[in-house]
C-alpha positions as MATLAB code, in Angstrom:
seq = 'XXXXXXXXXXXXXXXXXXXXXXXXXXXXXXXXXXXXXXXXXXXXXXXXXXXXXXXXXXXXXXXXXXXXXXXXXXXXXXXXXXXXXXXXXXXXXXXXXXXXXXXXXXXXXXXXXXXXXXXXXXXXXXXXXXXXXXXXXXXXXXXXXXXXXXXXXXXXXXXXXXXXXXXXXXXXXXXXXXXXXXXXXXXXXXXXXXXX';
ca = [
     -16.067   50.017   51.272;
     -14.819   52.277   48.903;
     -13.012   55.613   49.366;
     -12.352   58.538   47.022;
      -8.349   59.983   46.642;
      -8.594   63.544   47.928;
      -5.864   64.651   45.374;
      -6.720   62.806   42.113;
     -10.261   61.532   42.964;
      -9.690   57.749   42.084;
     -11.192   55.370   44.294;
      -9.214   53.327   46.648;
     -10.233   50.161   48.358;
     -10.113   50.647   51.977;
      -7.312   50.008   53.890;
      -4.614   51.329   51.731;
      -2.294   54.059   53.368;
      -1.503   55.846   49.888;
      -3.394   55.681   46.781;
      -2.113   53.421   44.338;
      -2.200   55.927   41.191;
      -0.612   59.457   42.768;
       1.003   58.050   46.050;
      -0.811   60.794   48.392;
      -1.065   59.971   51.734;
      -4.903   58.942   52.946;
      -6.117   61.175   55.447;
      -8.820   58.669   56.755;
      -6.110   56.131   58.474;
      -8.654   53.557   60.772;
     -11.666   55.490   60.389;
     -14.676   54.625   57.974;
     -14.290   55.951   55.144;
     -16.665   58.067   53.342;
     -19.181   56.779   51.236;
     -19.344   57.150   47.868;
     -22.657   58.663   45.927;
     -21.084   58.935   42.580;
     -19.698   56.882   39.687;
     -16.305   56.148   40.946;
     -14.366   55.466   37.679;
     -11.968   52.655   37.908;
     -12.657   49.067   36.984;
     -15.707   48.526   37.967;
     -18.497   48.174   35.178;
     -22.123   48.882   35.619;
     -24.899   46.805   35.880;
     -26.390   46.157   32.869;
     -30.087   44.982   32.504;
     -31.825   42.288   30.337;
     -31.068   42.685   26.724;
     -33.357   43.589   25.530;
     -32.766   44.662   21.855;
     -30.824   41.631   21.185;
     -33.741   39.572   22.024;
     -35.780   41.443   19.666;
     -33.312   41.544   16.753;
     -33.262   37.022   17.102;
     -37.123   36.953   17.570;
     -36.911   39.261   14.693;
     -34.599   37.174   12.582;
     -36.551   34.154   13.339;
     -39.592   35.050   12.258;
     -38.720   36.366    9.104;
     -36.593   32.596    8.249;
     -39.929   31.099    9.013;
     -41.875   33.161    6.921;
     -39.488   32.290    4.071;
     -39.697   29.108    4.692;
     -43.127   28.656    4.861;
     -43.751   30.554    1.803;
     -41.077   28.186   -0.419;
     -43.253   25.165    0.599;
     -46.591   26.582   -0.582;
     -45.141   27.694   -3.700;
     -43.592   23.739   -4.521;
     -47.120   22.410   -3.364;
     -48.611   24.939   -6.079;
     -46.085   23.696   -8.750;
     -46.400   19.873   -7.854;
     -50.461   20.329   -7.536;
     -51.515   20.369  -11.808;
     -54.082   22.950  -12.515;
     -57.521   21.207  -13.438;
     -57.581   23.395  -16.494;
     -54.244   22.250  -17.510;
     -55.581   18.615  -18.588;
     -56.992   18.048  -21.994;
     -60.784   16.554  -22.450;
     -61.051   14.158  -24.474;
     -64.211   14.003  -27.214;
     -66.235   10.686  -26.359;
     -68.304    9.819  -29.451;
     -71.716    8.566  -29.140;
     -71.529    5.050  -30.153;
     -68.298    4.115  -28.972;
     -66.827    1.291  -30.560;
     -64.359   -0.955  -28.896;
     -61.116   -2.068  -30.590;
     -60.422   -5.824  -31.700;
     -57.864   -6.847  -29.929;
     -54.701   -8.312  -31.925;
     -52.769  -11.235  -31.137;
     -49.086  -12.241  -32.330;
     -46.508  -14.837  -31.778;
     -43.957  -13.680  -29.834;
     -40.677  -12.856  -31.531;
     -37.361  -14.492  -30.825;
     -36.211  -11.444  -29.143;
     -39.044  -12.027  -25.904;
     -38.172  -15.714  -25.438;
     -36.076  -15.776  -22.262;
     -32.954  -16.680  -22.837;
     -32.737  -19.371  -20.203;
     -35.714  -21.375  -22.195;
     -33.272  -21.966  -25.336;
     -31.443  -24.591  -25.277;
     -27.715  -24.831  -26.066;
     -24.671  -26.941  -25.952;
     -22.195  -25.121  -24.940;
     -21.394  -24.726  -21.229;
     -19.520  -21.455  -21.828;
     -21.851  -19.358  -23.070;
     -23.841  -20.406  -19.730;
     -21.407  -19.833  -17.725;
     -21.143  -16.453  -19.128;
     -24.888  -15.321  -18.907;
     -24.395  -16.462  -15.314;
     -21.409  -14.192  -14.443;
     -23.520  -11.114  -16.423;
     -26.431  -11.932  -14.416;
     -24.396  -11.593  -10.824;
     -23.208   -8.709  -12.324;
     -26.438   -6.920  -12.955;
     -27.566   -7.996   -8.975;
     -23.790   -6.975   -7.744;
     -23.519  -10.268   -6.730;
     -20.123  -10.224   -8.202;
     -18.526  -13.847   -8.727;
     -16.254  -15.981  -11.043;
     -17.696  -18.739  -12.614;
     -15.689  -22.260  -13.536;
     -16.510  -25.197  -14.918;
     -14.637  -28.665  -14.281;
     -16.587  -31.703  -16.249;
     -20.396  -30.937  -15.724;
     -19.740  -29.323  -12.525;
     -20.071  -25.567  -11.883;
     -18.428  -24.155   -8.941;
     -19.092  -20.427   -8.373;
     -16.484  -18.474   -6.605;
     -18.050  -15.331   -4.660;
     -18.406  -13.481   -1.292;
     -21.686  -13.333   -1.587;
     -22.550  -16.730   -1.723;
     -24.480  -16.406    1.857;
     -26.239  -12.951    0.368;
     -30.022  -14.032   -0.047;
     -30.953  -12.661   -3.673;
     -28.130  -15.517   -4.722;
     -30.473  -18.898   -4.883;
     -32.751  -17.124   -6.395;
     -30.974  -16.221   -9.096;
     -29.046  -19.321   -9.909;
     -32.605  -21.219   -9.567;
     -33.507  -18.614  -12.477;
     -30.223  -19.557  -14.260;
     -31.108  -23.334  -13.648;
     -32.723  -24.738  -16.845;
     -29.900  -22.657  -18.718;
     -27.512  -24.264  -17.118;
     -28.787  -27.988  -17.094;
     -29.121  -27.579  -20.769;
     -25.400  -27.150  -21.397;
     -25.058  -30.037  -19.486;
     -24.143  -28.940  -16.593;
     -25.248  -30.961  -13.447;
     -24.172  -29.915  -10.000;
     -23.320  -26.368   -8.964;
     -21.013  -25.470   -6.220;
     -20.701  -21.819   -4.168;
     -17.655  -21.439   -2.162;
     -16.284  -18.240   -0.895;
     -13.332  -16.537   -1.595;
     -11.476  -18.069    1.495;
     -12.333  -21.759   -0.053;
     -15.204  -22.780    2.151;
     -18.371  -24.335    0.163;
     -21.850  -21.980    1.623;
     -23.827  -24.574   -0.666;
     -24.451  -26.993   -3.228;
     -27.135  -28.421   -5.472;
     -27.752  -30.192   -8.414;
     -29.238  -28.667  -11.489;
     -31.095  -31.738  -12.615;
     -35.146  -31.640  -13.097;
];
């Protein structure tokens, strides 16, 4: 229980003999002390309710980020969405008449190059390295006689057979006839031959 100084009026936990701030003696010694009605001053801080405002100013805050949000994604659906009177119509004619269709040899340029034949086992060996390349497959390419060993670490990855099965008939018609992969560390993953 609290009690009030006589001489200075700061409040003084009970029990002490003098108060702490102007050293007067306390008159109440042992007794109760008096209670106190008023604000005492000191240290102590009053209660303080809910917050009220605060919670209003984040409800606040929260509605208007959704609001801004929801209007930015109505506004892209409105741009991605095209208007129907946006399109052109197109005049059908009465009597429609279908075109003829029109036929052509292919031109050197579509053959594939794996389907032309050639003699010379470095110019395979290069369209192989190019095509790892292009699948990041990367990979060195040697040849030793008609054998091609292909140096990679992704000899185990599983877009490789396919490719070199692509590369096959290319290869075979350089004369190449077996085709090695090995890893980097030396160890062969696998081996076939290129024949038919």
């Amino acid at each position: 229980m609290n009690a009030v100084c006589p001489s200075c009026g700061v409040a003084v936990v009970a029990g002490y003999v003098r108060c702490p701030k102007c050293h007067t003696a306390l008159a109440y010694g042992g007794a109760r002390p008096k209670r106190v009605t008023g604000d005492p001053g000191g240290t102590a801080l009053p209660a303080k309710g809910f917050p009220t405002v605060a919670a209003l100013v984040a409800l606040g805050i929260a509605a208007v980020i959704a609001l801004v949000l929801g209007l930015r994604s109505d506004r892209k659906k409105v741009e991605a969405s095209p208007s129907p009177a946006a399109e052109p119509i197109e005049a059908v004619p009465a009597n429609p008449v279908a075109p003829r269709p029109t036929f052509s040899a292919p031109s050197a340029a579509a053959v594939a190059p794996e389907t032309r034949p050639t003699e010379n086992p470095a110019a395979a060996t290069r369209d192989l390295e190019n095509a790892l390349r292009l699948q990041r497959l990367w990979g060195r390419v040697e040849v030793t006689g008609a054998q091609v060993q292909l140096r990679s670490g992704s000899c185990a990855d599983p877009a490789m057979r396919p490719l070199i099965e692509s590369k096959r008939s290319l290869l075979r018609s350089a004369g190449l006839t077996r085709l090695r992969c090995v890893e980097q560390s030396g160890a062969v993953v696998f081996e076939r031959d290129l024949g038919p």
